[in-house]
N, C-alpha and C positions, 0 to 999 in steps of 0.2 A: 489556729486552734479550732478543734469542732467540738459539736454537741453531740448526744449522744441523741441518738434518734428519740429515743421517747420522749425528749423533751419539745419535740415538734408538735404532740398530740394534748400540750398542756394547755388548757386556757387559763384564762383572766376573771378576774370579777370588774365589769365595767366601773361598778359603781365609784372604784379607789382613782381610775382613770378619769374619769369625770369631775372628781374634785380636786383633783393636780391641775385639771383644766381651770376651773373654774378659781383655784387659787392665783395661778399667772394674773387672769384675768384682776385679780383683785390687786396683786400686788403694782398693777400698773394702775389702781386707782378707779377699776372699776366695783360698783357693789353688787355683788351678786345674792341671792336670796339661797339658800342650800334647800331642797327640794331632792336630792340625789342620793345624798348617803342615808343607808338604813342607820341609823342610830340615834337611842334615847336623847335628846339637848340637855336634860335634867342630870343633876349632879346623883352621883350613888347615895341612899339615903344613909346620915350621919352614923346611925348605930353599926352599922357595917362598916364602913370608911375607919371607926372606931375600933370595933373590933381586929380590921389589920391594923391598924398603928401597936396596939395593944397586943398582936402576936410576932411584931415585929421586934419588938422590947422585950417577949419574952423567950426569945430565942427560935421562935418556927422560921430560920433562914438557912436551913440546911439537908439534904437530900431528905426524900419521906420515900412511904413506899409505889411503887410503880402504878398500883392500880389507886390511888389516892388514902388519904388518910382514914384510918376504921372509925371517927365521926364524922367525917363529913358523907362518908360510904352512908354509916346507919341513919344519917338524919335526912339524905337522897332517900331511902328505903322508905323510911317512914313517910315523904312526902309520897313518893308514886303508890304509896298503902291507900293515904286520905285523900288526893285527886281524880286514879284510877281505880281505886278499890280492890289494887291487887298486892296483896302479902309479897314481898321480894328478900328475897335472899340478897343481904352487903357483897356478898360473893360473886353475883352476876352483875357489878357496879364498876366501871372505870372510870378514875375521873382524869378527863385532860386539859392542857391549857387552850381554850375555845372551844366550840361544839364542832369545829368541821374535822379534826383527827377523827373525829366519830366517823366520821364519812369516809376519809382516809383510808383508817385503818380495816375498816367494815371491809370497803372494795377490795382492797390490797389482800383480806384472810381467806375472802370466800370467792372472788369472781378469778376463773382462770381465761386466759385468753380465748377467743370464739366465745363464751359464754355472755348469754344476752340481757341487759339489765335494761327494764322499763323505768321511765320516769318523765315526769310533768313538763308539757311546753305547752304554755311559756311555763320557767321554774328557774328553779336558784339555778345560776350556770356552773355552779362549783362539784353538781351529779355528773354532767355531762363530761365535764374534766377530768373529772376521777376518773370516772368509766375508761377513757379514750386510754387517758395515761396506765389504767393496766391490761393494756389488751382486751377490755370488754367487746361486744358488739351492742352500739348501743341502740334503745328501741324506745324514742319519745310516744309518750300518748297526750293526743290533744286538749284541751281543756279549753272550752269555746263559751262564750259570752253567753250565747241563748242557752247555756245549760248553769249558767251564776259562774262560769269557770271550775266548775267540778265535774272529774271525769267520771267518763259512760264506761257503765261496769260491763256492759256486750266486748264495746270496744277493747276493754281491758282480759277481758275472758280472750277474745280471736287473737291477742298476741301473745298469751302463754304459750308453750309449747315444750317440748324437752330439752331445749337447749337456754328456758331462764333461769337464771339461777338468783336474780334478786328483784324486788320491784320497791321503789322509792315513792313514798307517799310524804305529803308534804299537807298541815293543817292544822292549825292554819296557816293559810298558804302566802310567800311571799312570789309570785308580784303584787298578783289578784285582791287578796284580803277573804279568799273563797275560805268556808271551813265545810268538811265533810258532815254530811247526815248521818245519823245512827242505823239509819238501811243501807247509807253509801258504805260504811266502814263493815257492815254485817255485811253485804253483796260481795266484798272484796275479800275476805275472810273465807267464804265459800268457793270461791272461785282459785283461793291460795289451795281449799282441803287441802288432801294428807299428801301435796306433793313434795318434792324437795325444795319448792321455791321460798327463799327465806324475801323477808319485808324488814326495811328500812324507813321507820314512821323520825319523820325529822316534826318533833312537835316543840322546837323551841319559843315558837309565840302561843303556846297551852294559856297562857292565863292573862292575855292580851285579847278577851273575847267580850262581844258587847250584847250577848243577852245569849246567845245559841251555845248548844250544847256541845261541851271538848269531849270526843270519845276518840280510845286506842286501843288502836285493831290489838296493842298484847292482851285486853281483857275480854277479847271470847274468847270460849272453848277452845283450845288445841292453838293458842297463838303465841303464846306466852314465851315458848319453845322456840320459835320462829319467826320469830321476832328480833328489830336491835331496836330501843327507843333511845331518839335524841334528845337530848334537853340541855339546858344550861343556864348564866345569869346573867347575860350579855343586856337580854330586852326585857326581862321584867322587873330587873333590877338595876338597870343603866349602869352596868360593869362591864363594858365594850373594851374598855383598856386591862380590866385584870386580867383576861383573860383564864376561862375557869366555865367549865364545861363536861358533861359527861355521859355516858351509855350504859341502858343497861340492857344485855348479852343472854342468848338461851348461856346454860351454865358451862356447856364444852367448848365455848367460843369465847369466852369473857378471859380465860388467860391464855390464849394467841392474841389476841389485842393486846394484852398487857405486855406479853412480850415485844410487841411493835414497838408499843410506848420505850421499854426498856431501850428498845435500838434506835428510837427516833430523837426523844426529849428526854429520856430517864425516869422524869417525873413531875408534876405540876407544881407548881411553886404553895409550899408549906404556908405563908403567910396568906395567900391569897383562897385558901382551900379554907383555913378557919374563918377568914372575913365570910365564907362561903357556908360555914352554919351556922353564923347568925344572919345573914340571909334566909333563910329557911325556917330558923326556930327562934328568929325574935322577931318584934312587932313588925307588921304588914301595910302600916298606916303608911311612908310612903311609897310599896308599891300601888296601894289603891286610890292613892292620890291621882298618881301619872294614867293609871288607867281612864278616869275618869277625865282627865284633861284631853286623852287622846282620842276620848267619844267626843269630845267639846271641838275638839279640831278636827276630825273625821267628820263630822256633821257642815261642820263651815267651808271646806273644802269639797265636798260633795257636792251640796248647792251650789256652791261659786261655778265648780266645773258645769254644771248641768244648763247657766246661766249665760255662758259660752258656745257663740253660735257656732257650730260645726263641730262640737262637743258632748259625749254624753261616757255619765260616768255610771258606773253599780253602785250601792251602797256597802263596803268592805262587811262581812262581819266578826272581821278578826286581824291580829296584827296592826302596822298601821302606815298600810300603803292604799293608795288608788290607781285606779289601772284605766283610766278615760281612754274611749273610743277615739280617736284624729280622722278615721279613713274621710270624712267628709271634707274636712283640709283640702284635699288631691293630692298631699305631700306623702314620704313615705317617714316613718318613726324619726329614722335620723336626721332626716330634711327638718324634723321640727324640733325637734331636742336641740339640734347647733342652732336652727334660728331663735327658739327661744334664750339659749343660752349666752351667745352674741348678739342681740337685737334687744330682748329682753331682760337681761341679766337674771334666768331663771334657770339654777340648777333642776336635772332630771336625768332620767333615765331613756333611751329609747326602747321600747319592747322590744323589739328585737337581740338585747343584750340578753334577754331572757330564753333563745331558740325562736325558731321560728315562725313559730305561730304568734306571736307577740308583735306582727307585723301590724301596723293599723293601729296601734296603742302605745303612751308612753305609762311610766311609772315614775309617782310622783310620792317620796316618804313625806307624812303630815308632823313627822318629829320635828316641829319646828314651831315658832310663839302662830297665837291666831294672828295677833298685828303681821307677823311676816307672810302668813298666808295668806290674808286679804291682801296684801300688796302684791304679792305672787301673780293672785287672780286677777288684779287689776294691769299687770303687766303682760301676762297670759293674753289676754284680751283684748287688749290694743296691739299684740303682737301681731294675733291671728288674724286681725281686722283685717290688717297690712298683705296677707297674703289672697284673702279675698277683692282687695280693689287692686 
């Protein structure tokens, strides 16, 4: 039997492979510390978890409409109104199961084969996949440590040309914890003017920030249009398992998505769309709980890394990963990720899962208790000892 060639250009998300590893690992009795997978440890907060139970009994278990429910559409509209400050039309609104059909469907409507999509390295490798798998040409831009991991808007100007047809922004940003300035995002906005290049702002970690300011490129002048924005409830409401996520679309693009959805999934799961606005329009107490837990362990993982010789970390200001320097090691990312993983028992990530600038760094998610972090770091530590004597 064969494959069909496209599916040679598909990649992976390392992060699912790394905890299959690290589960084996476990099931033979060793403990491992999870440091690898992005997702919240905290349970979904009660009055949601409540809400689906309660739309589950009151019959939402049966097809809805393709582009998602007209409240969960209008109470999406109304958040992107009071976060970004921009009026939206329920009409320009998809909602699908996870945020990444957003991504999906995005590449699959607008990128035709030879046409070049820019996006982040290191960055989610899930841009990179899509691209490949539809015939894009893809065109990473760097995002270097001495610039906080935010990209240089020259650099980003010298690879436009007439043959982009989409650029992927990510912020805040998952590996880094980088979030764009309001001159970064204004710079890039300029540099899009009135060409045909459409922007993909994947801003799922928007409200996962620890003092600096969320802006998106849909709310200048002329973006609005040309714009997809991502968002979803995966990380600010630790709904990883509902799966429930959505876009919203210049107005001529929002039903070809929808018709994707129609051919891909049909449509998001009913129950999990109304858990999905009370998520939005009931109490916030605790998403603002988790937030503030994950400055509490953002701050103790920071220091611990910085604490670690031959280690030095940023301070994230968003989301909730850390992206530590290794090159001092002599090892390369992956040399340290399997040693810590086998040597240490320390889930992680190697930058390099991220493209290839992510060489010289791992990524380490802090969704996890402080006690397990401090022992992380003390494990971390005696590992890396070992590699220096």
């Amino acid at each position: 039997m064969q494959l069909a060639d496209r599916m040679r250009t598909l990649g992976t998300e390392t992060a699912f492979e790394v905890l299959a590893r690290a589960r084996a690992l476990e099931a033979k009795g060793r403990q491992i510390i999870h440091l690898e997978i992005g997702e919240p440890d905290f349970d979904t907060p009660g009055n949601i978890t409540q809400a689906g139970i309660e739309a589950l009994k009151q019959g939402y278990t049966h097809y809805g409409p393709a582009a998602g429910l007209p409240e969960l559409r209008e109470a999406i509209a109304a958040r992107i109104e009071r976060t970004r400050r921009l009026p939206i039309d329920p009409g320009r609104i998809v909602v699908t199961p996870g945020a990444k059909p957003i991504m999906f469907f995005t590449i699959l409507a607008v990128v035709n084969p030879g046409d070049e999509v820019i996006y982040p390295d290191p960055g989610f490798p899930i841009y990179e996949s899509m691209v490949g798998f539809a015939g894009g040409v893809k065109r990473p831009i760097p995002l270097r440590e001495e610039r906080g991991f935010r990209l240089d808007v020259n650099e980003l100007a010298d690879l436009v040309n007439e043959r982009t047809r989409l650029i992927i922004l990510n912020s805040p940003h998952n590996p880094t914890g980088s979030v764009l300035t309001r001159a970064d995002v204004a710079a890039i906005a300029d540099v899009v003017g009135d060409s045909q290049v459409l922007v993909l702002s994947d801003e799922i970690y928007s409200e996962i920030m620890y003092g600096s300011e969320h802006v998106s490129i849909a709310s200048f002048p002329g973006m609005l249009d040309r714009t997809i924005l991502l968002d979803g409830f995966s990380k600010t409401y630790a709904m990883t398992g509902w799966r429930l996520g959505y876009g919203v679309f210049p107005e001529w693009l929002a039903p070809f998505v929808a018709k994707l959805q129609v051919n891909a999934t049909s449509c998001t799961a009913s129950f999990t769309q109304r858990a999905g606005v009370e998520a939005l329009t009931g109490p916030q107490d605790g998403a603002q709980a988790m937030l503030a837990e994950f400055r509490r362990r953002r701050d103790v993982i920071v220091r611990g890394l910085n604490e670690i010789p031959g280690v030095s970390c940023l301070t994230p200001e968003g989301a909730f990963y850390v992206f530590p320097n290794i090159k001092r090691t002599g090892k390369s990312s992956q040399e340290v990720a399997d040693l810590l993983l086998h040597e240490g028992g320390v889930g992680s990530l190697p930058g390099t899962s991220f493209g290839a600038g992510g060489q010289g760094y791992l990524r380490f998610s802090y969704a996890n208790s402080v006690e397990n972090i401090r022992m992380a770091l003390e494990r971390m530590a005696e590992t890396l000892s070992a590699i220096r004597t």
